[in-house]
C-alpha positions as CSV (number, residue, x, y, z in Angstrom):
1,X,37.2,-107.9,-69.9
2,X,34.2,-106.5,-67.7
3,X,34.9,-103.1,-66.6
4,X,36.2,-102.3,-63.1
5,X,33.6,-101.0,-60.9
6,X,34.7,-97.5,-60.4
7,X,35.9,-96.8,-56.9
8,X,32.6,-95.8,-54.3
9,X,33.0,-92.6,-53.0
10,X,30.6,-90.3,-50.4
11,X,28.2,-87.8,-52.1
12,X,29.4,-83.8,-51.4
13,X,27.6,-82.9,-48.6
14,X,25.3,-79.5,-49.2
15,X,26.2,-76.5,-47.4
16,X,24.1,-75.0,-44.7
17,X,22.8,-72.5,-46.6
18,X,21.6,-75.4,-49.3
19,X,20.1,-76.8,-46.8
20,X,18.0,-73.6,-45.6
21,X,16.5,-73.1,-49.2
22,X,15.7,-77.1,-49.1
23,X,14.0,-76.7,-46.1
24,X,11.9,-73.5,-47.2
25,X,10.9,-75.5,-50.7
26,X,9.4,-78.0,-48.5
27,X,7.4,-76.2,-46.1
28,X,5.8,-73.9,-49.4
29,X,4.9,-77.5,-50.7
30,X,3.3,-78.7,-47.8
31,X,1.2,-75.5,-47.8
32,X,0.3,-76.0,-51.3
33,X,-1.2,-79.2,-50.9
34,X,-2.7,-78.0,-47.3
35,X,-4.1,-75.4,-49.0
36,X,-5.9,-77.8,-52.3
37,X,-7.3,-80.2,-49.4
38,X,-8.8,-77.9,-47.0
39,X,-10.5,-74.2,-47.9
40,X,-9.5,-71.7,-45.4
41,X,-10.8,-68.3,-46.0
42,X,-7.9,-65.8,-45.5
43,X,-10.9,-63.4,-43.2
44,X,-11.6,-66.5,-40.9
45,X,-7.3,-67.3,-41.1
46,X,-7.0,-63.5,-39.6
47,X,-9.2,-64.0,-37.0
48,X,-8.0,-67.7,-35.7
49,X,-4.7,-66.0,-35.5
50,X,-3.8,-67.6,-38.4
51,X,-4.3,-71.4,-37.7
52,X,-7.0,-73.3,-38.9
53,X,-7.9,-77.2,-36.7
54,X,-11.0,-77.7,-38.9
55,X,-10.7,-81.2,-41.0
56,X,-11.4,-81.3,-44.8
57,X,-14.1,-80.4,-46.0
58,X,-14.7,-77.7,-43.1
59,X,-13.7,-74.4,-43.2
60,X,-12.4,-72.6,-40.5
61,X,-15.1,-70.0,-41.0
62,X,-18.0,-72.7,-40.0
63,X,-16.4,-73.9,-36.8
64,X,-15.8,-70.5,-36.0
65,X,-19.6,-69.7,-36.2
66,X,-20.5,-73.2,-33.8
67,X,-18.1,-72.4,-31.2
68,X,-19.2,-68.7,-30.5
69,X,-22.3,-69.9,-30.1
70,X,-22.1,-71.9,-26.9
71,X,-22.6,-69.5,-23.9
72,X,-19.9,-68.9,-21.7
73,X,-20.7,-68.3,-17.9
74,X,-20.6,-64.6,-17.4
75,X,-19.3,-63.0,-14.8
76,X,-16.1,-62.9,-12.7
77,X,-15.0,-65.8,-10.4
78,X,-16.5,-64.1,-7.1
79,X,-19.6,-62.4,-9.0
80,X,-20.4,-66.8,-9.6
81,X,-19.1,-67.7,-6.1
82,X,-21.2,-65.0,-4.6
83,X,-23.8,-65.9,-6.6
84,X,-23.8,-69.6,-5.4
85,X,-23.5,-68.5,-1.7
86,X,-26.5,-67.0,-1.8
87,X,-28.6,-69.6,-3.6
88,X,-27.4,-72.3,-1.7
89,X,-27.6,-70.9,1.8
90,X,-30.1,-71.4,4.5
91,X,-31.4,-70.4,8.0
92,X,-31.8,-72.2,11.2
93,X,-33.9,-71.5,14.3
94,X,-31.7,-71.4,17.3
95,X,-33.2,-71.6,21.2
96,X,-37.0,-71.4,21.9
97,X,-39.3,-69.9,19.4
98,X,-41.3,-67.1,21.0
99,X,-38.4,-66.6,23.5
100,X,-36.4,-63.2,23.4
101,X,-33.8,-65.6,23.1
102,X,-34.7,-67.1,20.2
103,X,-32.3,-66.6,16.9
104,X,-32.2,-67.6,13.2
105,X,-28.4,-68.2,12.0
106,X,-27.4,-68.3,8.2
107,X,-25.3,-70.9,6.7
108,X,-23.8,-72.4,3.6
109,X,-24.1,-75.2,1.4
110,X,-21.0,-76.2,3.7
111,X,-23.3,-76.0,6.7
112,X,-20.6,-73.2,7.6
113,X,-22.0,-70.1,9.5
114,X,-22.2,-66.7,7.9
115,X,-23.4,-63.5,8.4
116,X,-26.5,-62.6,6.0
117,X,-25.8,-59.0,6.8
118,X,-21.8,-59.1,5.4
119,X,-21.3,-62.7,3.4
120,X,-24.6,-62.5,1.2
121,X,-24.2,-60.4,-2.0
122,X,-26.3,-57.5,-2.6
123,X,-26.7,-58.0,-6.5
124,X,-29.1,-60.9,-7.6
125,X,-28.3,-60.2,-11.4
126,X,-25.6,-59.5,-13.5
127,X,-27.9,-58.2,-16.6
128,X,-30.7,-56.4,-14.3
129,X,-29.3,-53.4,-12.5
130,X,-32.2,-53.6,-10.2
131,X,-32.9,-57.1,-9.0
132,X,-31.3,-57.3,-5.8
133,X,-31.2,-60.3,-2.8
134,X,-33.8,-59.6,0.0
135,X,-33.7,-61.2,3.3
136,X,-36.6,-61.4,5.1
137,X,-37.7,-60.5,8.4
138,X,-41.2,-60.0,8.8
139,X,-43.1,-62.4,6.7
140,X,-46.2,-61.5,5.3
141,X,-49.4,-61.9,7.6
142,X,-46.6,-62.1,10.9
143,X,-46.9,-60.3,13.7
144,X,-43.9,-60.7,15.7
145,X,-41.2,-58.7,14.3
146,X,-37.5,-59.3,13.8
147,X,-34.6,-57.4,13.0
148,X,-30.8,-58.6,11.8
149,X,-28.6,-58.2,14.9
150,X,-26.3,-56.1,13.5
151,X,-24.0,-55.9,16.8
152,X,-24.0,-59.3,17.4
153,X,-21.6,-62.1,16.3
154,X,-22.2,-63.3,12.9
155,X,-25.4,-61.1,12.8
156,X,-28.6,-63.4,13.2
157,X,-32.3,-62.7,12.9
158,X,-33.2,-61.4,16.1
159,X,-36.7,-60.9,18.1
160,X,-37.5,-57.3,18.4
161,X,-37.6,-56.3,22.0
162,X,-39.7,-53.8,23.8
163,X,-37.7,-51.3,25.3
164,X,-39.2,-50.6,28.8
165,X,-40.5,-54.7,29.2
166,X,-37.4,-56.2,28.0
167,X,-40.7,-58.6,26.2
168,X,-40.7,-59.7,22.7
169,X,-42.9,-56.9,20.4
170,X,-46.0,-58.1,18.9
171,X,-47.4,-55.4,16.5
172,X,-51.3,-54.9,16.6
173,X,-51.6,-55.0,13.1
174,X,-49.8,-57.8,10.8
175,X,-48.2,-56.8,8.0
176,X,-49.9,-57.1,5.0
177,X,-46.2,-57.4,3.2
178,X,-43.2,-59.2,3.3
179,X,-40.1,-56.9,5.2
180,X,-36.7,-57.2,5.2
181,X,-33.4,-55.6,4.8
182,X,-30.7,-55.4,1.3
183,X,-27.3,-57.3,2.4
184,X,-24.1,-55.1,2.1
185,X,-25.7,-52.0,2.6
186,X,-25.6,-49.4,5.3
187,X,-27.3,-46.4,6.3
188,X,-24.3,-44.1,7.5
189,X,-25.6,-42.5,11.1
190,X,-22.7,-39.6,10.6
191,X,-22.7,-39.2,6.7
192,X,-25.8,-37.4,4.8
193,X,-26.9,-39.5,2.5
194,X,-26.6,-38.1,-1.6
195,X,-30.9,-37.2,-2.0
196,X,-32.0,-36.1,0.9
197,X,-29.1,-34.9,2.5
198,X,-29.6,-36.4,5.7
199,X,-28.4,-39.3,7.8
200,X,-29.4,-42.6,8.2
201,X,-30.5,-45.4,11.0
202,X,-27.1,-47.6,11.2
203,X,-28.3,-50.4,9.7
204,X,-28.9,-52.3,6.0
205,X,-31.2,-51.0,4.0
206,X,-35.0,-51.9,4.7
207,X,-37.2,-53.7,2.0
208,X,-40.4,-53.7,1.5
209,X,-42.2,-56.5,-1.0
210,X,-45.5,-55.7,-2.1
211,X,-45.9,-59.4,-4.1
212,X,-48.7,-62.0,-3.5
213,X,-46.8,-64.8,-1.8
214,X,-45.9,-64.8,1.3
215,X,-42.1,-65.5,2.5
216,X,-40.2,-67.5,5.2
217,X,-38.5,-65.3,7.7
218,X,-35.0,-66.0,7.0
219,X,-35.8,-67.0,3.1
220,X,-33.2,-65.1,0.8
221,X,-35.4,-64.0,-2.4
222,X,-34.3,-62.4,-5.4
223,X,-36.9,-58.9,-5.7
224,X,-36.8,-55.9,-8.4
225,X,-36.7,-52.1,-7.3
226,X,-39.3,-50.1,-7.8
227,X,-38.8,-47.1,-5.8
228,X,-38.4,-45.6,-2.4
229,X,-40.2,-43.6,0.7
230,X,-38.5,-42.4,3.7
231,X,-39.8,-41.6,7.2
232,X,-38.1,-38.8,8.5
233,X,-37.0,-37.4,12.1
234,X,-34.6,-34.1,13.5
235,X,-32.1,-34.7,10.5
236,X,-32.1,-38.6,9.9
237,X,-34.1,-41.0,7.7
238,X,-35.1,-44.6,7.7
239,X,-35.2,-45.4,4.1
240,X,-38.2,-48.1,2.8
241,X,-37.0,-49.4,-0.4
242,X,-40.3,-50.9,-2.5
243,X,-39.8,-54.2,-4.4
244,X,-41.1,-57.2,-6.0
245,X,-40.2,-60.5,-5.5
246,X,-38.8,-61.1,-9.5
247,X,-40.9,-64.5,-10.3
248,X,-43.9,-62.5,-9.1
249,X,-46.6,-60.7,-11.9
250,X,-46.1,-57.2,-10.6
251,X,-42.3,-57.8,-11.4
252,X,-43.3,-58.1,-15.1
253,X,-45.8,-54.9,-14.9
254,X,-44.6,-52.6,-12.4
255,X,-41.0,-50.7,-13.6
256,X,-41.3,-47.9,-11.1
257,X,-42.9,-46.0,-8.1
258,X,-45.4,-44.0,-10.5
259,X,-46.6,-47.6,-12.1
260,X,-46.7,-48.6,-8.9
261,X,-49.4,-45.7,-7.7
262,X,-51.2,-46.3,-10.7
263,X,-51.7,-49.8,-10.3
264,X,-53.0,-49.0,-6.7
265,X,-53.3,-45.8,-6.0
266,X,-53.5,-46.8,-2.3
267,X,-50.9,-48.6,-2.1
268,X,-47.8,-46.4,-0.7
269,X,-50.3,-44.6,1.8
270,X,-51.6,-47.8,3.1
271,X,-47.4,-48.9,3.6
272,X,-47.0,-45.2,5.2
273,X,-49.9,-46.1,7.4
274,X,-48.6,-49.5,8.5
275,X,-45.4,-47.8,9.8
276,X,-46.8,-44.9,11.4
277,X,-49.2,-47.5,13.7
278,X,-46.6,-50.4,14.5
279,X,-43.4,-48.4,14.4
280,X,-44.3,-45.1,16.4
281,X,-43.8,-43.3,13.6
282,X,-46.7,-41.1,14.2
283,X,-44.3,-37.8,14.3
284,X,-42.5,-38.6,11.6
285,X,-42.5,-36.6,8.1
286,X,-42.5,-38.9,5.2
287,X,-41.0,-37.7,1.8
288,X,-42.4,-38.0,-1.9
289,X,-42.6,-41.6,-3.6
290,X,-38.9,-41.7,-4.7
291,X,-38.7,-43.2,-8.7
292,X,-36.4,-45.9,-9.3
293,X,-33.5,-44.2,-10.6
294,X,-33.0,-42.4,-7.8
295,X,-33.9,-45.3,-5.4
296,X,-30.6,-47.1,-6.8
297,X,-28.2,-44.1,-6.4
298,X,-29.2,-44.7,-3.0
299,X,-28.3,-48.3,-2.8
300,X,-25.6,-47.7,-4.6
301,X,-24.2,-45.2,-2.1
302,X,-25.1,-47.9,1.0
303,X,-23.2,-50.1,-0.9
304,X,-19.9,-47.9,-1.0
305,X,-20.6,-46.8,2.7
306,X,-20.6,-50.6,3.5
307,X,-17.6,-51.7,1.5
308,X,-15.5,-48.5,3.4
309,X,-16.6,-50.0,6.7
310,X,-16.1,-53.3,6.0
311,X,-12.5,-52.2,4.9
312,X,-11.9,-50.0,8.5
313,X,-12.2,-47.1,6.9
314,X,-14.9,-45.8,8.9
315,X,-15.7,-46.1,12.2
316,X,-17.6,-48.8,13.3
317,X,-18.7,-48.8,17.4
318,X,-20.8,-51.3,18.1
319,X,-21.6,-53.0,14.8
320,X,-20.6,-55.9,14.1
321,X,-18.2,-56.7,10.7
322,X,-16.6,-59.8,11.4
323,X,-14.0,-61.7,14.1
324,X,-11.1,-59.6,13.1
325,X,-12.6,-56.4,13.0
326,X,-12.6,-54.4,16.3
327,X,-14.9,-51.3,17.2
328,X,-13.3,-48.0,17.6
329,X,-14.4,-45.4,19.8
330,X,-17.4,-44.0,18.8
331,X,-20.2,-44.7,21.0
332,X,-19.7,-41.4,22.7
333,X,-20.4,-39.6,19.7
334,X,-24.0,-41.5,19.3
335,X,-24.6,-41.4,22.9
336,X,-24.2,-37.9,22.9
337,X,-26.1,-37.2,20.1
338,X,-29.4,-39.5,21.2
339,X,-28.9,-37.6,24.3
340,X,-29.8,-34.5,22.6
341,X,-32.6,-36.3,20.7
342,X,-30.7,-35.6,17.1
343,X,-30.0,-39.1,16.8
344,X,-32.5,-42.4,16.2
């Protein structure tokens, strides 16, 4: 007779802790073959944080070496933003040209206004320490000059007015040089300044470019420091910061004030001279060619006296900084001290 089938029963059922070591077994298996497929180098393992998404036949240590070398932006988020602002914005001519009432406004990309004085960055470079955004002024060959209105709302280029006429200023001699002013910068008119130990004219730093071409008035260029000259009058300076425009020749020659004076010995007199005829600066003491080190400590220190006013931290009478920012009471103090012929 065939055998009886022997009764079916369920196989024993492992314990947990069988099941753990199972488990473990599998996963050093898995590695095992991972590991005879694909060459991972234990150095480039350490560094990946010890995961490897290269496909055989690639080490990790070769993708490694492709990926650092595509360039990442550098740079934070509003160093970029900044950055774009300024390359992107533009001026427009409001009212008659040739009128005191005439004005150029800034604007954005956005066609949204903004002040070049406090929305444009100062810093045109995040490897150069001293290439810097200029807005210009005075073009070169002009004779009608203009100043950033730095009391009125959203601070446009305004027409320089003479002060007994009320009639726009025409200067007898054009500038030979493109002029202009640093954004976010301020000379402090109650705070002596770090070099000279004196104060300064209330406004953003002036620029001088000494370059061949000749700029827009409004244009926003990106110009290298080369040093500095300051008129001086009864305690307070006007600072003249030197530059050249960066795609210009003398950018790539000329590193400082002394290069400069050797490449044209002439050069910072003939600037001197300019100011002394146009700017009734006849009276006025003019210091030593400052070098560029010492040119940047200055912008540097307008800078910080800028970001402290822009944050209320110092008082601010009649400037303006921006729709939510009132003036405090300080007239009185400036009044009093033109009065006495101590102030400019």
């Amino acid at each position: 007779e065939p055998l009886a089938a022997a009764p079916r029963s369920s196989p024993p059922r492992p314990s947990p802790r069988a099941m753990g070591r199972r488990a473990a077994a599998a996963r050093v298996s898995l590695a095992a073959l991972v590991a005879c497929c694909v060459v991972v180098p234990a150095s480039a393992a350490r560094r990946a944080g010890g995961i490897c998404h290269s496909s055989p036949g690639e080490d990790c240590e070769t993708r490694r070496t492709e990926k650092s070398s595509v360039r990442r932006p550098r740079g934070t988020k509003r160093q970029r933003a900044a950055t774009e602002v300024a390359a992107t914005a533009s001026s427009v001519g409001v009212g008659s040209e040739g009128t005191p009432e005439h004005r150029h406004f800034f604007q954005d990309a956005e066609l949204r206004p903004i002040s070049p004085w406090h929305d444009l960055p100062m810093s045109a470079s995040e490897d150069h320490a001293a290439v810097f955004w200029m807005v210009t002024e005075l073009p070169k060959a002009a004779s009608m000059p203009y100043v950033v209105a730095t009391a009125e709302r959203m601070n446009p280029l305004a027409p320089v007015l003479d002060v007994t006429s009320g009639e726009m200023r025409e200067y007898a001699w054009s500038a030979w040089f493109n002029h202009g002013f640093l954004p976010q910068t301020w000379e402090d008119a109650f705070e002596l300044d770090p070099l000279l130990r004196m104060r300064g004219d209330d406004g953003p730093l002036d620029v001088v470019d000494i370059g061949a071409r000749q700029f827009r008035r409004g244009e926003l260029v990106r110009v290298k420091v080369l040093g500095s000259i300051a008129f001086l009058n009864q305690g307070f300076c006007d600072w003249k910061i030197i530059v050249a425009a960066v795609d210009d020749l003398l950018a790539a020659q000329l590193n400082d004030v002394d290069e400069v004076e050797a490449f044209e010995p002439q050069l910072i007199v003939t600037i001197e001279e300019w100011f002394r005829r146009n700017e009734h600066f006849a009276t006025r003491e003019v210091s030593d060619p400052v070098n560029q080190e010492k040119t940047l400590n200055i912008v540097k220190w307008s800078h910080e006296r800028w970001k402290r006013l822009r944050r209320g931290e110092l008082d601010q009478y009649s400037l303006w900084l921006g729709d939510g920012m009132k003036p405090r009471a300080r007239e009185s103090l400036l009044s009093d001290a033109r009065a006495e012929g101590s102030a400019p």
